[in-house]
C-alpha positions as CSV (number, residue, x, y, z in Angstrom):
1,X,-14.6,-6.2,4.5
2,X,-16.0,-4.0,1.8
3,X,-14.4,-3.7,-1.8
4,X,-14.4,-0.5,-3.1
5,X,-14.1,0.5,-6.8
6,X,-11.4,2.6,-6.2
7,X,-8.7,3.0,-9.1
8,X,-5.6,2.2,-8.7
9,X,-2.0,3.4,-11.0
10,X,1.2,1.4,-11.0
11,X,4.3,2.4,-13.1
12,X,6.0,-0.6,-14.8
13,X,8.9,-0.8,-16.9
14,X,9.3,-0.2,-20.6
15,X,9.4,-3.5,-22.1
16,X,11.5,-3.0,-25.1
17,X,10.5,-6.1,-27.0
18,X,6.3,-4.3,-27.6
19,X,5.8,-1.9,-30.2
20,X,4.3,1.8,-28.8
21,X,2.2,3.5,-31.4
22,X,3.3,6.6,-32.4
23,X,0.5,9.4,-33.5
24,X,1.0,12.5,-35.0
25,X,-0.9,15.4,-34.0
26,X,-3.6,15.8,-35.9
27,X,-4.2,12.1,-34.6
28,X,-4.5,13.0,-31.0
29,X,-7.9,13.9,-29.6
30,X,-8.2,17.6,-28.1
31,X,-7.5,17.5,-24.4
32,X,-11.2,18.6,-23.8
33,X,-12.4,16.0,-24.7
34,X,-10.5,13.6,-22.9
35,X,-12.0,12.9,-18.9
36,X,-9.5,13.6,-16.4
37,X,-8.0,10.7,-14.3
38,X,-6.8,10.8,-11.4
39,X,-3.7,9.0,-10.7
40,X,-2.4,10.9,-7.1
41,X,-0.3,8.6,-4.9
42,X,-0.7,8.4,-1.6
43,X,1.6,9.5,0.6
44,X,3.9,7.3,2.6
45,X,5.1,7.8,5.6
46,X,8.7,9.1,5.9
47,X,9.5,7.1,9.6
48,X,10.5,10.1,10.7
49,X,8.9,12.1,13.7
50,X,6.8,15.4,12.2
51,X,9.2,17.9,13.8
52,X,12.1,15.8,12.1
53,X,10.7,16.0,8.8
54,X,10.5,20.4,8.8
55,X,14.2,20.3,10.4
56,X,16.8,22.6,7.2
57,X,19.8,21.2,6.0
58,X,22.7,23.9,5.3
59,X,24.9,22.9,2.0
60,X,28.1,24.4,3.7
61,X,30.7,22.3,5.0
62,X,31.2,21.9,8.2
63,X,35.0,21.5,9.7
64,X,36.0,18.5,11.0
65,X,39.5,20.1,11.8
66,X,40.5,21.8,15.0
């Protein structure tokens, strides 16, 4: 199996007991400058068939009464 040197992003929780910095402005290096990264997700699959998935939902109520 190759290994690829792909990057990978995972969210994690706020830990509230670390100190975050906080810069002001003129602190922040211009956007520019910075190299984009790419942090896209890939897309899961719903386990739903495709024609499923495209299939509108109508907000009105519909009557159980009759």
């Amino acid at each position: 199996m190759a290994t690829t040197s792909k990057l990978s992003f995972r969210a994690r929780n706020l830990d509230a007991t670390k100190s975050m910095p906080v810069y002001c402005a003129d602190e922040l290096p211009d956007l520019a400058e910075c190299t984009p990264i790419n942090r896209a997700v890939a897309q899961m699959p719903t386990g739903m068939e495709k024609d499923e998935e495209n299939v509108p939902f109508s907000s009105a109520p519909t009557s159980t009464n009759t």
